[in-house]
C-alpha positions as CSV (number, residue, x, y, z in Angstrom):
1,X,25.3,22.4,-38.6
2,X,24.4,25.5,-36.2
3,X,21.6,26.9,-35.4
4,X,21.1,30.5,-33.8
5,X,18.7,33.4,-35.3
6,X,18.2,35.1,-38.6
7,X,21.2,35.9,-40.7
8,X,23.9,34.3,-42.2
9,X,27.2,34.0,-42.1
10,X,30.7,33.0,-43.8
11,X,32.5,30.9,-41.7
12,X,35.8,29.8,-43.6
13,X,37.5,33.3,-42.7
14,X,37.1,33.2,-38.7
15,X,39.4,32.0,-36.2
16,X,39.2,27.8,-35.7
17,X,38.1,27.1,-38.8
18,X,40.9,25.2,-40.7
19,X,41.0,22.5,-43.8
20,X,42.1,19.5,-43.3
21,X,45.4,17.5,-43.4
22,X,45.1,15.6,-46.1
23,X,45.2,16.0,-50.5
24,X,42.1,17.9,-51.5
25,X,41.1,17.5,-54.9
26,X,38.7,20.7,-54.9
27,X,39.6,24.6,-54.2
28,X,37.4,25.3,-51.3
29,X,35.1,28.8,-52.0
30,X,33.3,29.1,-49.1
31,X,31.4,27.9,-46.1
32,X,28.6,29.6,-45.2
33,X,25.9,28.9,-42.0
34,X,22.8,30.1,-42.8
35,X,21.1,30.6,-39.2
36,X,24.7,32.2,-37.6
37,X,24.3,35.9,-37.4
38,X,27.9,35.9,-35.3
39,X,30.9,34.3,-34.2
40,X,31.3,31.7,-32.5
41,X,28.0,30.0,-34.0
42,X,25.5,28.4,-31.4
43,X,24.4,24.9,-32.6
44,X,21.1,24.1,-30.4
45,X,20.6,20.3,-29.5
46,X,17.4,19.2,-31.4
47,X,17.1,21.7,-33.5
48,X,18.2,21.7,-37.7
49,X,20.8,24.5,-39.1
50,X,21.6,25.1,-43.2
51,X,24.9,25.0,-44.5
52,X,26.9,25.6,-47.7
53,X,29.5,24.0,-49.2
54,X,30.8,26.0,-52.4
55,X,33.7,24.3,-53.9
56,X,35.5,24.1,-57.8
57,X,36.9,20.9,-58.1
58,X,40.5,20.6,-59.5
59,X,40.3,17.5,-61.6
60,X,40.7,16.3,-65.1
61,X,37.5,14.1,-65.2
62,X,33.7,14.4,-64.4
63,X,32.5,13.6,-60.6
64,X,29.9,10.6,-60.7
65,X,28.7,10.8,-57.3
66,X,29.0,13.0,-54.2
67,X,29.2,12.2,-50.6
68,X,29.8,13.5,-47.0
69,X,30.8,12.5,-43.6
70,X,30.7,14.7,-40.6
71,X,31.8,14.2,-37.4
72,X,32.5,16.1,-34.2
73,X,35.4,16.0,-32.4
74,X,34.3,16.3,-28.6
75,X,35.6,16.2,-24.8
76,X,32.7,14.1,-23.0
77,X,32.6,13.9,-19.2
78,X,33.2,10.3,-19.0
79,X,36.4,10.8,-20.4
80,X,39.7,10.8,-18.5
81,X,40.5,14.4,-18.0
82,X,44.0,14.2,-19.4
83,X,42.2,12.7,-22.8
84,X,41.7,14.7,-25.7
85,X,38.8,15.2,-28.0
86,X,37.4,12.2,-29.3
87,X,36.1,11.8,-33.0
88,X,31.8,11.0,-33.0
89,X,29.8,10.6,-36.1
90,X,27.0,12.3,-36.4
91,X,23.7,10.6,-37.0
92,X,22.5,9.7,-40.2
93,X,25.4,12.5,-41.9
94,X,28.1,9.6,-42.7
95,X,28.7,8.2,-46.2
96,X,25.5,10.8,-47.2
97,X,25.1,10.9,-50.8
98,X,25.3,14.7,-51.7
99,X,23.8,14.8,-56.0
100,X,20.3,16.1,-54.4
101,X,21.9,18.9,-52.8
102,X,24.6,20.1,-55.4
103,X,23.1,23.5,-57.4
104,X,24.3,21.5,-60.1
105,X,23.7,18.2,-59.1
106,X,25.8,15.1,-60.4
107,X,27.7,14.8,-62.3
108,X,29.9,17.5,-60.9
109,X,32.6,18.6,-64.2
110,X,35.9,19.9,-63.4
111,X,36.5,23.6,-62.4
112,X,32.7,24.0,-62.8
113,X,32.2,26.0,-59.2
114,X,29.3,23.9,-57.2
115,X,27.8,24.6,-54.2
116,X,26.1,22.0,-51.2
117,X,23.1,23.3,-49.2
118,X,21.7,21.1,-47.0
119,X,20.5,20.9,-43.6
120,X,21.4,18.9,-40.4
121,X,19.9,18.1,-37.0
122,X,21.6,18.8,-34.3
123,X,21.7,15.6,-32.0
124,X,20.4,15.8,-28.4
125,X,23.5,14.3,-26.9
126,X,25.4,16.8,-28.0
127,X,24.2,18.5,-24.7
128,X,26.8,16.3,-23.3
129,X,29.8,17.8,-24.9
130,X,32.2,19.9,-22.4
131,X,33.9,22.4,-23.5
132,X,34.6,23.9,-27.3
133,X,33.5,21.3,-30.2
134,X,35.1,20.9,-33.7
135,X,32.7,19.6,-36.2
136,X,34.5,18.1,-39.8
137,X,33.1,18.1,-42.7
138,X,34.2,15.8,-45.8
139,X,32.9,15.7,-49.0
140,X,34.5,13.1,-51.4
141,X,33.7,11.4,-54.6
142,X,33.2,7.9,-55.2
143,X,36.4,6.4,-55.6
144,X,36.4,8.1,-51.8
145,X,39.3,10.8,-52.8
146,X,38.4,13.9,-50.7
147,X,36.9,16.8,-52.3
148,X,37.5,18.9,-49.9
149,X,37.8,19.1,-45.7
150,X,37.9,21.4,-43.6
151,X,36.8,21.8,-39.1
152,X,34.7,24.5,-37.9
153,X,34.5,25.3,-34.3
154,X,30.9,25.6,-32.4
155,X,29.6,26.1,-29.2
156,X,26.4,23.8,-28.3
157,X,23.9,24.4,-26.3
């Protein structure tokens, strides 16, 4: 998701980062960004950044399959300057099946504390962002309830 130098760090306790609105049907752990040594983290257009996910889902029944979406929430300069963020997908990380990058793969059992690690590219056009951008993160299971949800603010370069 963001790419700077060596390090790592937890993101879920800074300032910006919030879950979403909506039912959650996992306790969220942590978020973690493997190539941020600070705050805010520095996602480089072009290049790929690790994240983790590490979540304990609150449910009564075993999780078949796992999947993600993220999108960014971004001003663009094409935009109308009194209009807000818009919501962009990001490139090949919609409807993602996630099983390959659980530590316990699928399925995922109930209260058993999981973790995602994957890694993203960072699209070119996000050079064309102005200003702050909010990327979200959803992982959900495949009836589609959400897992868990949350934003993260970064600065792209």
């Amino acid at each position: 998701m963001v790419v700077t130098s060596c390090g790592s760090i937890r993101v879920d306790d800074k300032q910006g980062f919030a879950l979403c609105n909506v039912p959650q049907l996992a306790q969220l752990e942590r978020v973690e960004v493997r190539e941020c040594s600070r705050w805010p983290c520095l996602a480089l257009a072009g290049r790929k950044g690790t994240y983790q996910i590490t979540f304990t889902p609150r449910t009564n029944e075993a999780i078949n399959n796992v999947k993600s979406d993220i999108h960014a929430w971004v001003k663009l300069p094409f935009l109308a300057k009194n209009q807000g963020p818009i919501r962009v997908p990001m490139p090949r990380e919609t409807n993602q099946p996630l099983c390959r990058y659980l530590t316990s793969g699928c399925p995922v059992n109930p209260g058993v504390t999981t973790t995602v690690k994957k890694s993203v590219t960072i699209p070119i056009q996000a050079r064309m962002a102005q200003g702050n951008v909010v990327v979200e993160v959803s992982v959900k299971d495949d009836r589609e309830r959400v897992l868990t949800c949350f934003y993260a603010p970064v600065v792209v370069a």
